[in-house]
N, CA, C and O atoms as a CHARMM CRD file, in Angstrom:
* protein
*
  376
    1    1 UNK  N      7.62900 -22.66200 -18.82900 PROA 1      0.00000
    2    1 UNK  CA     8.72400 -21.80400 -18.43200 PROA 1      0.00000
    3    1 UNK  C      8.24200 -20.84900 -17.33900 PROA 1      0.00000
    4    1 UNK  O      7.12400 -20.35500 -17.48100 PROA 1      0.00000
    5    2 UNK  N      9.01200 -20.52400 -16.20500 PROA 2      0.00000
    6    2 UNK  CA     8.56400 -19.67400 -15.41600 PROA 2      0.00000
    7    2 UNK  C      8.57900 -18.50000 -15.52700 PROA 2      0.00000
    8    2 UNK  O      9.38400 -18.16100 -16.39500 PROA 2      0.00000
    9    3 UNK  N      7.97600 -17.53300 -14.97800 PROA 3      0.00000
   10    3 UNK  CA     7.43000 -16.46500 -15.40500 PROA 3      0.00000
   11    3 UNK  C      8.90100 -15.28600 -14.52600 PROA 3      0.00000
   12    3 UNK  O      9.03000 -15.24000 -13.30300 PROA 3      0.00000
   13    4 UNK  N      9.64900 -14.62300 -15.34200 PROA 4      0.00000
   14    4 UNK  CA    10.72500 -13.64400 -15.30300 PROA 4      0.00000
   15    4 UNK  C      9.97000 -12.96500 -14.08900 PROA 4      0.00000
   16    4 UNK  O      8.83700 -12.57900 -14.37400 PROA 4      0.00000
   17    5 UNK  N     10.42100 -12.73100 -12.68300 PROA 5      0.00000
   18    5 UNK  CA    10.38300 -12.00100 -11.27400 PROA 5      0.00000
   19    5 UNK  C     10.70100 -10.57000 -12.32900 PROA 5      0.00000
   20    5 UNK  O     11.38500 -10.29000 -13.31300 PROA 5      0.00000
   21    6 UNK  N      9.69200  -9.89900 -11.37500 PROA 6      0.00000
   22    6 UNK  CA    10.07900  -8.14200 -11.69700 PROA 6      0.00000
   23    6 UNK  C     10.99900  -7.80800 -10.91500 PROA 6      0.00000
   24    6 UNK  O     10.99200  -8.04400  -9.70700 PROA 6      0.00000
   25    7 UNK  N     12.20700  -7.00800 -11.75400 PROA 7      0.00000
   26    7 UNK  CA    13.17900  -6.06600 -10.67600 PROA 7      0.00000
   27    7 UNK  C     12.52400  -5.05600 -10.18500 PROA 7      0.00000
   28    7 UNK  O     11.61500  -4.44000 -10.74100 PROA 7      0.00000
   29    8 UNK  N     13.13900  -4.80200  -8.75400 PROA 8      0.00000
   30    8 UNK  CA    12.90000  -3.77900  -7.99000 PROA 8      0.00000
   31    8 UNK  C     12.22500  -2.28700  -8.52000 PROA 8      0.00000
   32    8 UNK  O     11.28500  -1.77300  -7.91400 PROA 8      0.00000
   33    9 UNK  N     12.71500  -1.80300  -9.47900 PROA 9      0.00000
   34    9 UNK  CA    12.23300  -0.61100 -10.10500 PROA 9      0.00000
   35    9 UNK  C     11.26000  -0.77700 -10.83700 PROA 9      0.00000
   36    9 UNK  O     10.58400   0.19500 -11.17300 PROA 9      0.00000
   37   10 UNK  N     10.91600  -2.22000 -11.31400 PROA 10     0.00000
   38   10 UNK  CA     9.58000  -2.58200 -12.22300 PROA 10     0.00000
   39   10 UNK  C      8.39900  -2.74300 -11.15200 PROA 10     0.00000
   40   10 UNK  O      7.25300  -2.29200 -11.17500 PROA 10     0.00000
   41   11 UNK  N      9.00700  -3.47300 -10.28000 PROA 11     0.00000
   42   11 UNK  CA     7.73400  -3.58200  -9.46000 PROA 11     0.00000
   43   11 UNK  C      7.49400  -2.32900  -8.63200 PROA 11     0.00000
   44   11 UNK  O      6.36600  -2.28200  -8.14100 PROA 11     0.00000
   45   12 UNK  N      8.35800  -1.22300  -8.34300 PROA 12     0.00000
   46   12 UNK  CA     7.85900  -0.08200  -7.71900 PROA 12     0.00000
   47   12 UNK  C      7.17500   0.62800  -8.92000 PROA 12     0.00000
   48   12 UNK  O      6.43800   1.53100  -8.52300 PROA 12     0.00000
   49   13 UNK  N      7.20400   0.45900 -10.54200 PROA 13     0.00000
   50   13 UNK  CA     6.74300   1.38300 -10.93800 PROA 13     0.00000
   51   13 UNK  C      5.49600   0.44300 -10.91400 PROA 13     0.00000
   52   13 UNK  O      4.84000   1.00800 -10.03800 PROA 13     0.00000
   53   14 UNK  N      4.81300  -0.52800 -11.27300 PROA 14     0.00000
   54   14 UNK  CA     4.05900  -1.49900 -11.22800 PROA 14     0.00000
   55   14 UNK  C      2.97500  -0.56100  -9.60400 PROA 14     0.00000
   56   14 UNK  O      1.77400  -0.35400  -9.77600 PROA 14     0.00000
   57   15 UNK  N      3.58500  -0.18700  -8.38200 PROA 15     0.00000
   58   15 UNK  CA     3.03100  -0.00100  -7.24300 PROA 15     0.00000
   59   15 UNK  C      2.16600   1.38700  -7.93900 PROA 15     0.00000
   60   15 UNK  O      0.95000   1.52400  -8.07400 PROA 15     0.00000
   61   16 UNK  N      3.17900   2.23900  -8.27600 PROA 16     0.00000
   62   16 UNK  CA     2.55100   3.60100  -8.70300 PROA 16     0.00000
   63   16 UNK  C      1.42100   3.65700  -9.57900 PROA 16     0.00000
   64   16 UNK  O      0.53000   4.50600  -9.55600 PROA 16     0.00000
   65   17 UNK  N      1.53200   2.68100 -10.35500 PROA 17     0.00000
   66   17 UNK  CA     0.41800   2.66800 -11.77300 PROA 17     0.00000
   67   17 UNK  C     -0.71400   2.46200 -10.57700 PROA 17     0.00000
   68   17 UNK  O     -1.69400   3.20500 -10.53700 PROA 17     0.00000
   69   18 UNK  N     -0.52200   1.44400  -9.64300 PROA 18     0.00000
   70   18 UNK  CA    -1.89100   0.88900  -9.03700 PROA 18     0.00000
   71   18 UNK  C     -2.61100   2.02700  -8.45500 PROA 18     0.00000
   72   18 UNK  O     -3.83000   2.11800  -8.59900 PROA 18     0.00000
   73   19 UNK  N     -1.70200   3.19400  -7.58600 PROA 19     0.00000
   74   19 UNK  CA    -1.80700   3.72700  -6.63100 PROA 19     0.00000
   75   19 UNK  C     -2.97600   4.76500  -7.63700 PROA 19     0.00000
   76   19 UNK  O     -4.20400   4.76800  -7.55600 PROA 19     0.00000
   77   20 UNK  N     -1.98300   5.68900  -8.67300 PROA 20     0.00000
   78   20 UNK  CA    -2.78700   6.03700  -9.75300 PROA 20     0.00000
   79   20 UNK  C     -4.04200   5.83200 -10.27200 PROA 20     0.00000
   80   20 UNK  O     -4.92500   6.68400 -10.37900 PROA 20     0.00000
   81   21 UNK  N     -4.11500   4.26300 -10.70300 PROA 21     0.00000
   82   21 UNK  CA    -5.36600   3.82500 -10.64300 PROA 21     0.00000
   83   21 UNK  C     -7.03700   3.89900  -9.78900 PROA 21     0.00000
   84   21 UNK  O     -8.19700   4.10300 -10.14600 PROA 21     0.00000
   85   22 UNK  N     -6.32100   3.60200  -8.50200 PROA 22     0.00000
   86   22 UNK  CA    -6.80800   4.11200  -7.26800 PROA 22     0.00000
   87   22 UNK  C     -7.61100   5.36700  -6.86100 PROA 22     0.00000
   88   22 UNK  O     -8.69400   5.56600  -6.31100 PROA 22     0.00000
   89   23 UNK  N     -6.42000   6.27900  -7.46700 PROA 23     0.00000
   90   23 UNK  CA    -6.68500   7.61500  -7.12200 PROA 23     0.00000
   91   23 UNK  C     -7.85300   8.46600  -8.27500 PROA 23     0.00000
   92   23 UNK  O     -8.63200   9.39700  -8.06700 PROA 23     0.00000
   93   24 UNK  N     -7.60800   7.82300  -9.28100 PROA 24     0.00000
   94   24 UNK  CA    -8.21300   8.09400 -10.49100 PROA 24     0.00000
   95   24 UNK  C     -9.71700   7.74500 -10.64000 PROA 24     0.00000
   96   24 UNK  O    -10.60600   8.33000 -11.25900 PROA 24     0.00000
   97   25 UNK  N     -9.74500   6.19600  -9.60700 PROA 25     0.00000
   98   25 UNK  CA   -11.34300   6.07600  -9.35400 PROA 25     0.00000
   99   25 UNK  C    -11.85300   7.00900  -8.52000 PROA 25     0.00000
  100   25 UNK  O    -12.78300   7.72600  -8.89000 PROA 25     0.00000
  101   26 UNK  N    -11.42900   7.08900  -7.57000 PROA 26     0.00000
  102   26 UNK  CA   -11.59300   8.64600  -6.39200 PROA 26     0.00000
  103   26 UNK  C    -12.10400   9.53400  -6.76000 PROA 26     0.00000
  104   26 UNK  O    -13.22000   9.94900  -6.44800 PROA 26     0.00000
  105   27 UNK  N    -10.91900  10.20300  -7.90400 PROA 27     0.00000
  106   27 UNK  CA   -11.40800  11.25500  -8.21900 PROA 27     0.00000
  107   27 UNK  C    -12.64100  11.43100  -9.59500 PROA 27     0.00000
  108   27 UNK  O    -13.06600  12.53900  -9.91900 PROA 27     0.00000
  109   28 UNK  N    -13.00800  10.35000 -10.16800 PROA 28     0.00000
  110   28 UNK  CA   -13.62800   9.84100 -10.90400 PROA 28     0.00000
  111   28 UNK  C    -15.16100  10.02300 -10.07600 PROA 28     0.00000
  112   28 UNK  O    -16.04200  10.86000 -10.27100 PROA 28     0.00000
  113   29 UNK  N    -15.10600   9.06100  -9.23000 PROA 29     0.00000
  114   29 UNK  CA   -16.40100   9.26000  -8.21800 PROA 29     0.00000
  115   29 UNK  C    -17.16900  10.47500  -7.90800 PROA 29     0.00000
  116   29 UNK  O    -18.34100  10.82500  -8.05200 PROA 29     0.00000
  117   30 UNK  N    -15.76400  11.15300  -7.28600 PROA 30     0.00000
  118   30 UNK  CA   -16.15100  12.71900  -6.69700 PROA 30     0.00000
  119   30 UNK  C    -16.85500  13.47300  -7.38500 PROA 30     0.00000
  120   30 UNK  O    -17.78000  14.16200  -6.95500 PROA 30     0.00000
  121   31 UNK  N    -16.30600  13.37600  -9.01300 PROA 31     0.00000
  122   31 UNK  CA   -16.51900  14.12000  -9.78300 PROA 31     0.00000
  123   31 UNK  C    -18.04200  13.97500 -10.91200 PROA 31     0.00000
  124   31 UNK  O    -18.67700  14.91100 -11.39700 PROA 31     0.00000
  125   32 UNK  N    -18.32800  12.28500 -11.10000 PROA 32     0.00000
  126   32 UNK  CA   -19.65000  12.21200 -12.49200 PROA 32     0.00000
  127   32 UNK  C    -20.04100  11.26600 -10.89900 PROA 32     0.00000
  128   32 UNK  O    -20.66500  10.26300 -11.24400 PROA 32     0.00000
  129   33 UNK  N    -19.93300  11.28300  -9.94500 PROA 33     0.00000
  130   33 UNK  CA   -20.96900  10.31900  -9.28000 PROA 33     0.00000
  131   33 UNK  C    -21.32100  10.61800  -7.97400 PROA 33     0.00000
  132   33 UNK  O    -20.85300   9.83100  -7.15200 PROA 33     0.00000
  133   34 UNK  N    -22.30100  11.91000  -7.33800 PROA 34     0.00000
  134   34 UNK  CA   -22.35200  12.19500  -6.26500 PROA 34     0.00000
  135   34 UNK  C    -23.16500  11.32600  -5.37800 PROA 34     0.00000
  136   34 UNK  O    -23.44400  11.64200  -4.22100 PROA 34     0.00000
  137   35 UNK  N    -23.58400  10.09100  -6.01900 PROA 35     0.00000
  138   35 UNK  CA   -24.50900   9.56000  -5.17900 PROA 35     0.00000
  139   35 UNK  C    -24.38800   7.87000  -5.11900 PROA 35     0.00000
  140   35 UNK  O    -25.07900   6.85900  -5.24600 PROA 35     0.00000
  141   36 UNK  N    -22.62300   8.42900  -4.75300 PROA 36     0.00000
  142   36 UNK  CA   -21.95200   6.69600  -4.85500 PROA 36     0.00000
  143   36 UNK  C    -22.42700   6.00300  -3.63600 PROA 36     0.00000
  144   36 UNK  O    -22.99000   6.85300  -2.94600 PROA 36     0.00000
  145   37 UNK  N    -22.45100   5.11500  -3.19100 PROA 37     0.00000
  146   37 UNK  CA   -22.63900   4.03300  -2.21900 PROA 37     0.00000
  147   37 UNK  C    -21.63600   4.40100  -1.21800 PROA 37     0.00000
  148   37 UNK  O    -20.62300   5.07200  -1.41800 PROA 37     0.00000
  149   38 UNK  N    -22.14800   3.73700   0.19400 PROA 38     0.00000
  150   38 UNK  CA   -21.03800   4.18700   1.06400 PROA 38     0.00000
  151   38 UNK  C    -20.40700   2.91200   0.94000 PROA 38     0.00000
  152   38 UNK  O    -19.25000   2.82800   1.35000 PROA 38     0.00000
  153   39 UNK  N    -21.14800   1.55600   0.27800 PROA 39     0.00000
  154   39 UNK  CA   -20.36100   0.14100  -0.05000 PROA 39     0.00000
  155   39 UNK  C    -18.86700   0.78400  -1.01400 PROA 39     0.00000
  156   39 UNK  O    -17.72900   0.71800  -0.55000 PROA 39     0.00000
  157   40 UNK  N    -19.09200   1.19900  -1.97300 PROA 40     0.00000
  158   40 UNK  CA   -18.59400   1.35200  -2.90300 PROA 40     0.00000
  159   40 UNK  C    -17.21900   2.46100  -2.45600 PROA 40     0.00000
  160   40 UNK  O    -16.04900   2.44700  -2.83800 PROA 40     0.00000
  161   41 UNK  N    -17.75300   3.14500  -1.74500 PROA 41     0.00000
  162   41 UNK  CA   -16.32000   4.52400  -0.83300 PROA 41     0.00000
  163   41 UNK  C    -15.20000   3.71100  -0.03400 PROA 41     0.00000
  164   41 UNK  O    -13.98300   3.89100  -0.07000 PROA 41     0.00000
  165   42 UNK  N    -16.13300   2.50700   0.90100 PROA 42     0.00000
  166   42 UNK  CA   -15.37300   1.85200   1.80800 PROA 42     0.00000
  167   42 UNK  C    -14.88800   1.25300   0.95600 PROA 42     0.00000
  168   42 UNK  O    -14.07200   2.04500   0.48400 PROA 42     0.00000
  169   43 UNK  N    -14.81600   0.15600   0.29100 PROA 43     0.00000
  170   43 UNK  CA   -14.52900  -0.50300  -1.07900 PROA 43     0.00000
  171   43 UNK  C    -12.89100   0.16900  -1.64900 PROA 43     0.00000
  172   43 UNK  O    -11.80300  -0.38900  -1.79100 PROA 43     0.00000
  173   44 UNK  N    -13.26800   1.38300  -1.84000 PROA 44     0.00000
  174   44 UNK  CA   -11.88100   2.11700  -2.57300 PROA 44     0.00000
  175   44 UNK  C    -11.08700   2.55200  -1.72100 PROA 44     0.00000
  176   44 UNK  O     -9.90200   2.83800  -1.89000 PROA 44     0.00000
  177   45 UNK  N    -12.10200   2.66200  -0.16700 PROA 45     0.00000
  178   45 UNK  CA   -10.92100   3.38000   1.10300 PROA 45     0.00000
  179   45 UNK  C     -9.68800   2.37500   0.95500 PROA 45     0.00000
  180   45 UNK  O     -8.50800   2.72400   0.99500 PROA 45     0.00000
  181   46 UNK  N    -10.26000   0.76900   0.73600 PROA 46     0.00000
  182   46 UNK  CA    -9.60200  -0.35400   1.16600 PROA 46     0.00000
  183   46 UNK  C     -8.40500  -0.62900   0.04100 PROA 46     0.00000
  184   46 UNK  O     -7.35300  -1.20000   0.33000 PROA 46     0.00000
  185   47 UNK  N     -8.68600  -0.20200  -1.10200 PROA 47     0.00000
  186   47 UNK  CA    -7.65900   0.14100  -2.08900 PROA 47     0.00000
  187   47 UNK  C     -6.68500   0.91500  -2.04800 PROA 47     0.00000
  188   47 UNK  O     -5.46800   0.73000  -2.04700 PROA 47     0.00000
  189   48 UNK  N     -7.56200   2.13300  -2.00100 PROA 48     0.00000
  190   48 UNK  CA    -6.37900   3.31800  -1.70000 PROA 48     0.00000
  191   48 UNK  C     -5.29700   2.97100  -0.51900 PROA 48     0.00000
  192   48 UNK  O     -4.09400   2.92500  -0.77500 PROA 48     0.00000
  193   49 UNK  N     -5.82400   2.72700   0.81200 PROA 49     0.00000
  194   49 UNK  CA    -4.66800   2.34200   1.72300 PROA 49     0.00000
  195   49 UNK  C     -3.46000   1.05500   1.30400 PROA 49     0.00000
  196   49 UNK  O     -2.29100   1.02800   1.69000 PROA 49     0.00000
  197   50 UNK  N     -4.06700   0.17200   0.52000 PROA 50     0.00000
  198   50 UNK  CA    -3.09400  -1.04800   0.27100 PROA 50     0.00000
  199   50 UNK  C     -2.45800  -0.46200  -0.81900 PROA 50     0.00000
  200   50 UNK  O     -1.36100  -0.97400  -1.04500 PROA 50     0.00000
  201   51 UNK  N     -2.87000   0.69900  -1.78400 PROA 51     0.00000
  202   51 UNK  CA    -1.52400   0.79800  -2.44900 PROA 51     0.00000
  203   51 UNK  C     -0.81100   1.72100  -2.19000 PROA 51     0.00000
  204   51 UNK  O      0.14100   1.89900  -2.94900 PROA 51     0.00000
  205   52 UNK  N     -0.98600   2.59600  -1.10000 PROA 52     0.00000
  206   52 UNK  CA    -0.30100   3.69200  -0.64200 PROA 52     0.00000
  207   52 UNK  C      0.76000   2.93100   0.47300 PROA 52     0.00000
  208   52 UNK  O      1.91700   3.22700   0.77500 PROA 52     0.00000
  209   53 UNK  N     -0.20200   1.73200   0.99600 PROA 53     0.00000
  210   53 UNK  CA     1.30000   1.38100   1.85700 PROA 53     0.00000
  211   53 UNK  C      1.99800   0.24500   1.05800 PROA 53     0.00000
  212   53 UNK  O      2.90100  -0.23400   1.74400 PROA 53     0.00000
  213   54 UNK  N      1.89000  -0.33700  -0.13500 PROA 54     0.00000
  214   54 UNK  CA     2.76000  -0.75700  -0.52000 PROA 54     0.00000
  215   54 UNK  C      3.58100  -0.07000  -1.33600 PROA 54     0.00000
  216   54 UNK  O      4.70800  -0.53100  -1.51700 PROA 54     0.00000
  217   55 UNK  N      3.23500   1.02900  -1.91900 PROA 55     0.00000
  218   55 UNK  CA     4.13300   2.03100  -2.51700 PROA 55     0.00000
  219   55 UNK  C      4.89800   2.48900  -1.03000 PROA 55     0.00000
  220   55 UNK  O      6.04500   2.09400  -1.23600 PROA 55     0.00000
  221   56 UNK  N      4.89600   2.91400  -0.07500 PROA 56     0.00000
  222   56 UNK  CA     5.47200   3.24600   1.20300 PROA 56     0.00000
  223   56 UNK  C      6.70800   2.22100   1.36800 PROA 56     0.00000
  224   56 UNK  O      7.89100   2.55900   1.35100 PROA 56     0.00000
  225   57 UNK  N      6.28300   1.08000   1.50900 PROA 57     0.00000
  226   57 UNK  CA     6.56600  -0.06500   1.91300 PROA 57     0.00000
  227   57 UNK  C      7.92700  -0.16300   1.00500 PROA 57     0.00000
  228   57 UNK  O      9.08600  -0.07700   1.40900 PROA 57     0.00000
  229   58 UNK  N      7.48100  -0.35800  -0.28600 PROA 58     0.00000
  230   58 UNK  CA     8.67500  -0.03000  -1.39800 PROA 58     0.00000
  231   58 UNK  C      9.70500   0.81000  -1.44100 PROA 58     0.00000
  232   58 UNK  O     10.90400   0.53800  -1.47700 PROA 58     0.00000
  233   59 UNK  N      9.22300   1.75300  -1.43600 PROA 59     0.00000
  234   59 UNK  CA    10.09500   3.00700  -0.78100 PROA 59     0.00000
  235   59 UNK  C     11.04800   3.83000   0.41600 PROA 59     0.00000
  236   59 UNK  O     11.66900   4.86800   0.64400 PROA 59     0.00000
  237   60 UNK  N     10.64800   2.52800   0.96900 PROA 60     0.00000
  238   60 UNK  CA    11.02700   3.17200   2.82400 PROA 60     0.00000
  239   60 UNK  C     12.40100   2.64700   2.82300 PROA 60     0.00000
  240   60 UNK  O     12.77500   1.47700   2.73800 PROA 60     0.00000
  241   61 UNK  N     13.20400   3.92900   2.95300 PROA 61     0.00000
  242   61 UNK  CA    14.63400   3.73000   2.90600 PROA 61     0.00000
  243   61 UNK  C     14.83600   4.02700   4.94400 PROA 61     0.00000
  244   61 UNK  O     14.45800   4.97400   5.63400 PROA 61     0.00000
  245   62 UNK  N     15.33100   3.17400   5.19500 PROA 62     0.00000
  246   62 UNK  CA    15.61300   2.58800   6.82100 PROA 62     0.00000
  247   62 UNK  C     15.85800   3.94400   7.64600 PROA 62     0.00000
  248   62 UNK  O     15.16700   4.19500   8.63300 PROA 62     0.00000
  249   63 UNK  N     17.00400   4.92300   7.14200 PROA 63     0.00000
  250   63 UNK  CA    17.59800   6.46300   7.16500 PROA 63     0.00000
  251   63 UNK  C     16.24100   7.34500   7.26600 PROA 63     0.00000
  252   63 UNK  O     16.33900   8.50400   7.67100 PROA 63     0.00000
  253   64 UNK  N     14.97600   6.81700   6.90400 PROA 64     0.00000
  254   64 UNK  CA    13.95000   8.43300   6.89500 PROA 64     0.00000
  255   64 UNK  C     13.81500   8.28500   8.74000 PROA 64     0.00000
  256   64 UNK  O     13.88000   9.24000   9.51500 PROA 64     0.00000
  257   65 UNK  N     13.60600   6.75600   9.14800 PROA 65     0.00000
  258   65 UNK  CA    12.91600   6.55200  10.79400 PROA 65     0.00000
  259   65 UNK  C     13.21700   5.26700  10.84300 PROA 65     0.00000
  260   65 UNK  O     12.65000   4.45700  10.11000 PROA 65     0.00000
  261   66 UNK  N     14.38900   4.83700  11.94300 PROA 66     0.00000
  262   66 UNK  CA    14.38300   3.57700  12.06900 PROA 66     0.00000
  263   66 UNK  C     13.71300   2.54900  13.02100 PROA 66     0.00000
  264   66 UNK  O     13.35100   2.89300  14.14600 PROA 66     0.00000
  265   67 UNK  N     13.55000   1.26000  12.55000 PROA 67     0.00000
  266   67 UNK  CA    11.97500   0.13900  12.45100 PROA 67     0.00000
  267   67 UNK  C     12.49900  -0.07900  14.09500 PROA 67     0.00000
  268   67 UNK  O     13.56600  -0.47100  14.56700 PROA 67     0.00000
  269   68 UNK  N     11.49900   0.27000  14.57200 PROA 68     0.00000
  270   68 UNK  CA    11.42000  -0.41400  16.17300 PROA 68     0.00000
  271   68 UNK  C     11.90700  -1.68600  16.23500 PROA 68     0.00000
  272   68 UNK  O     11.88100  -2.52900  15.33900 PROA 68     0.00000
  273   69 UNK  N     12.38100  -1.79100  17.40800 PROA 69     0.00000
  274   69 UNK  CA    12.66200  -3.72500  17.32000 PROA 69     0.00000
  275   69 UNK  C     11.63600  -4.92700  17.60800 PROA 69     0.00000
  276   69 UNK  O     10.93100  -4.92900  18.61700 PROA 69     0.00000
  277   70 UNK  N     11.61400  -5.62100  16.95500 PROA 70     0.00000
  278   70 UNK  CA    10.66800  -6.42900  17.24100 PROA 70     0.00000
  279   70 UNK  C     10.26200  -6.84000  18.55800 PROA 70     0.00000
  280   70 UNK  O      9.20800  -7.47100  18.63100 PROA 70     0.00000
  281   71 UNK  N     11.08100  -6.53200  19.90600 PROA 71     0.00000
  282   71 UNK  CA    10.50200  -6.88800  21.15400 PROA 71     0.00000
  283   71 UNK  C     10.06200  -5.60700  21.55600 PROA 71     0.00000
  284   71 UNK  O      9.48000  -5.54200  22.63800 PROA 71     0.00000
  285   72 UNK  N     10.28200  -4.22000  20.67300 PROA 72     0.00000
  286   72 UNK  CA     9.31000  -3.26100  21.03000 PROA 72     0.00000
  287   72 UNK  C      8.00800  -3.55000  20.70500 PROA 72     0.00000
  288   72 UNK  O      6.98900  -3.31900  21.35500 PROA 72     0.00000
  289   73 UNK  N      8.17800  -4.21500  19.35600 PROA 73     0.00000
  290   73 UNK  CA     6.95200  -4.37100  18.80200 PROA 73     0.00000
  291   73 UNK  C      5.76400  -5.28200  19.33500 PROA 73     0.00000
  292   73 UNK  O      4.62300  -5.23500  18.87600 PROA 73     0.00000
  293   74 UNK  N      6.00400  -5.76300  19.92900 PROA 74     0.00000
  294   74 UNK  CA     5.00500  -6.70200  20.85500 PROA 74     0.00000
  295   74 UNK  C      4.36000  -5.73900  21.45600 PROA 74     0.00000
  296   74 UNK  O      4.59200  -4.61400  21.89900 PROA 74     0.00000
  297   75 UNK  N      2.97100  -6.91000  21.29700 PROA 75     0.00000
  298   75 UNK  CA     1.90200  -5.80100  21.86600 PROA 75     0.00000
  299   75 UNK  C      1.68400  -4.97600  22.28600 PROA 75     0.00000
  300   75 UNK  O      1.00300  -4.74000  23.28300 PROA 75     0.00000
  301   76 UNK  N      2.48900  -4.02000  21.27800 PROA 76     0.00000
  302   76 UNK  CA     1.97300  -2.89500  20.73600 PROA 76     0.00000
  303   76 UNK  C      1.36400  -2.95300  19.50000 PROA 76     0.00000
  304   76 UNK  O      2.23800  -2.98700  18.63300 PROA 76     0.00000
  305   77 UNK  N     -0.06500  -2.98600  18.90200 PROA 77     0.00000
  306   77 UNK  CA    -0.46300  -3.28300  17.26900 PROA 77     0.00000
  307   77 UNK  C      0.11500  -1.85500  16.67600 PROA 77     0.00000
  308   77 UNK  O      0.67300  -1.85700  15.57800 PROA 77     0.00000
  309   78 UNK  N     -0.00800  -0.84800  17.30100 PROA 78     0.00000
  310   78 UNK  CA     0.53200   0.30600  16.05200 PROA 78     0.00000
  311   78 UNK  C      1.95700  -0.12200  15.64500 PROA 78     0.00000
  312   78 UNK  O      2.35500  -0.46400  14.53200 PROA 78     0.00000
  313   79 UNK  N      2.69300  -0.01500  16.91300 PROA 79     0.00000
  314   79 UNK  CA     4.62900  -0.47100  16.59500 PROA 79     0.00000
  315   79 UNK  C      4.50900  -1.78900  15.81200 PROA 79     0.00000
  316   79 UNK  O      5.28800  -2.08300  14.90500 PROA 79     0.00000
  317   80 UNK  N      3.23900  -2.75500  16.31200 PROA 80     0.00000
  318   80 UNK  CA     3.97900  -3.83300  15.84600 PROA 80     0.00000
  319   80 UNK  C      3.62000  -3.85000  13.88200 PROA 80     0.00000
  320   80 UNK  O      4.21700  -4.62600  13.13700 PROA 80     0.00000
  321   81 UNK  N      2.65000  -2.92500  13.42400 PROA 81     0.00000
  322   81 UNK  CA     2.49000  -2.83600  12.65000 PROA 81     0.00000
  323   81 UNK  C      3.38500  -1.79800  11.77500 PROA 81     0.00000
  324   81 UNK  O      3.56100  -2.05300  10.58400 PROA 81     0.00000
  325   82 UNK  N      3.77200  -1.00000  12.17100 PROA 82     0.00000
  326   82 UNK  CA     5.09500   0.10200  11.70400 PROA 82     0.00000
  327   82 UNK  C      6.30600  -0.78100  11.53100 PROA 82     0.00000
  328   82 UNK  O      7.27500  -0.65300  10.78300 PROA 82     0.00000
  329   83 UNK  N      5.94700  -1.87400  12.57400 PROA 83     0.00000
  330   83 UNK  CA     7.65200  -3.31400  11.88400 PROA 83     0.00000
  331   83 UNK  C      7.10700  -4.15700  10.85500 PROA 83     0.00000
  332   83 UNK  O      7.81600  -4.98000  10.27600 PROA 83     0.00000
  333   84 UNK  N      6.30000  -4.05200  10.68100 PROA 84     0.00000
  334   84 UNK  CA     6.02100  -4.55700   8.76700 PROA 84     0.00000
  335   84 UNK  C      6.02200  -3.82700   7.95900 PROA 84     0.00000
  336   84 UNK  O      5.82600  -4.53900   6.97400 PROA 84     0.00000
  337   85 UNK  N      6.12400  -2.62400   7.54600 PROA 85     0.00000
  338   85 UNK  CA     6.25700  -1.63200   6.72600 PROA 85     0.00000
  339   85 UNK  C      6.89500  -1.88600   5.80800 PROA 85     0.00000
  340   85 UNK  O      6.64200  -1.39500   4.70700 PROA 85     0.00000
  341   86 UNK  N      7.92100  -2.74400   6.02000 PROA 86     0.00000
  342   86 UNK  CA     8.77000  -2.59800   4.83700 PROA 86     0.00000
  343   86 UNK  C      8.92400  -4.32400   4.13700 PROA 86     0.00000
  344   86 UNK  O      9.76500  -4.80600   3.37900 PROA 86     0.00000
  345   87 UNK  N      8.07900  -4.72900   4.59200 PROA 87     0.00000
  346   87 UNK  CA     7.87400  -6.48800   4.31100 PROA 87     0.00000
  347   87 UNK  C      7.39700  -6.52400   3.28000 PROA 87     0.00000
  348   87 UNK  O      6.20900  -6.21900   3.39200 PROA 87     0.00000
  349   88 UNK  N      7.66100  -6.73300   2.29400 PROA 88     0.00000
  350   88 UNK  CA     7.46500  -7.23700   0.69000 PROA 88     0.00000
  351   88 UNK  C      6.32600  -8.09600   0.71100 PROA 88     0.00000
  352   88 UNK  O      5.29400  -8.01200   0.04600 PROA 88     0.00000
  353   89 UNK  N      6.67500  -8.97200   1.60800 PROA 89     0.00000
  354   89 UNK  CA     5.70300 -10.46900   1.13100 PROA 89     0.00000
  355   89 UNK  C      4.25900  -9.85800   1.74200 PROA 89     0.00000
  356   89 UNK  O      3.29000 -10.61700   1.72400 PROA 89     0.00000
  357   90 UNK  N      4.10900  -8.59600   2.24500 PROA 90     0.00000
  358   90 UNK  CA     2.53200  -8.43000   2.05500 PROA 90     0.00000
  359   90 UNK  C      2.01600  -7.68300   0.95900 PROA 90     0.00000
  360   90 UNK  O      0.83900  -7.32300   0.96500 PROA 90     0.00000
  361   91 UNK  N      2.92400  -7.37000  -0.15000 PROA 91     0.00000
  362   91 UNK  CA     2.43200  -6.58200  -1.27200 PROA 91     0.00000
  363   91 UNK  C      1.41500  -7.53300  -2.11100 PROA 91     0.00000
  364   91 UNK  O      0.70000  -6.99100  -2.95300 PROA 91     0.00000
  365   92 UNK  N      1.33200  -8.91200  -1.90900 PROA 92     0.00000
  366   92 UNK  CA     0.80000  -9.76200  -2.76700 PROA 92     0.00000
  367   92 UNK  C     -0.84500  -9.90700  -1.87200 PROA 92     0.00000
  368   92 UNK  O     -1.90500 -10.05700  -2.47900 PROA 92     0.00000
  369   93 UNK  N     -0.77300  -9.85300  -0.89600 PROA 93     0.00000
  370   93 UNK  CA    -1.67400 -10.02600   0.20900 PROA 93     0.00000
  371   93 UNK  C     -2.60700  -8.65100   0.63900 PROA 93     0.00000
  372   93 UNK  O     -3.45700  -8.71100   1.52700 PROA 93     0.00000
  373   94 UNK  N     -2.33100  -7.50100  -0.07400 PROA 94     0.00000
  374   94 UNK  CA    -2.86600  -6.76400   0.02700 PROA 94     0.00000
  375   94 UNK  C     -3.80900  -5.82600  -0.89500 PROA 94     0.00000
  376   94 UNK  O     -4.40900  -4.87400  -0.39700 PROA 94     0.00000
């Protein structure tokens, strides 16, 4: 049997737990481990950003700043990356 898709509000709360998680190693580190690895910092930098922009990503109602157009977005990597923001299908990929 296939596995029940999360609704929208499950999978944003699903984003937060991660983000949490995230943040919790952070501050975990800071706090019983002053002599973490800089492997191990970059490591969580790379966490922390993928769940902050997929919590973003989730969240981004069109009304806060609206998405450049995609022929702005050409090569430009910042614009063209501000027009994925709100693309779902990289929450799995990130």
């Amino acid at each position: 049997m296939p596995k029940k898709k999360a609704t929208p509000a499950e999978r944003i709360a699903g984003l937060r737990e991660e983000l949490r998680a995230a943040l919790a190693e952070a501050t975990s580190l800071i706090e019983t481990a002053p002599d973490t690895s800089a492997e191990a910092w970059f490591g969580l930098s790379e966490r922390l950003q993928d769940a902050c922009w997929n919590l973003a990503s989730a969240t981004y109602r069109p009304s806060e700043q609206p998405e450049p157009s995609l022929h702005a977005a050409i090569g430009k990597p910042s614009t063209a990356r501000h027009y994925r923001r709100c693309s779902i299908r990289s929450w799995s990929r990130r």
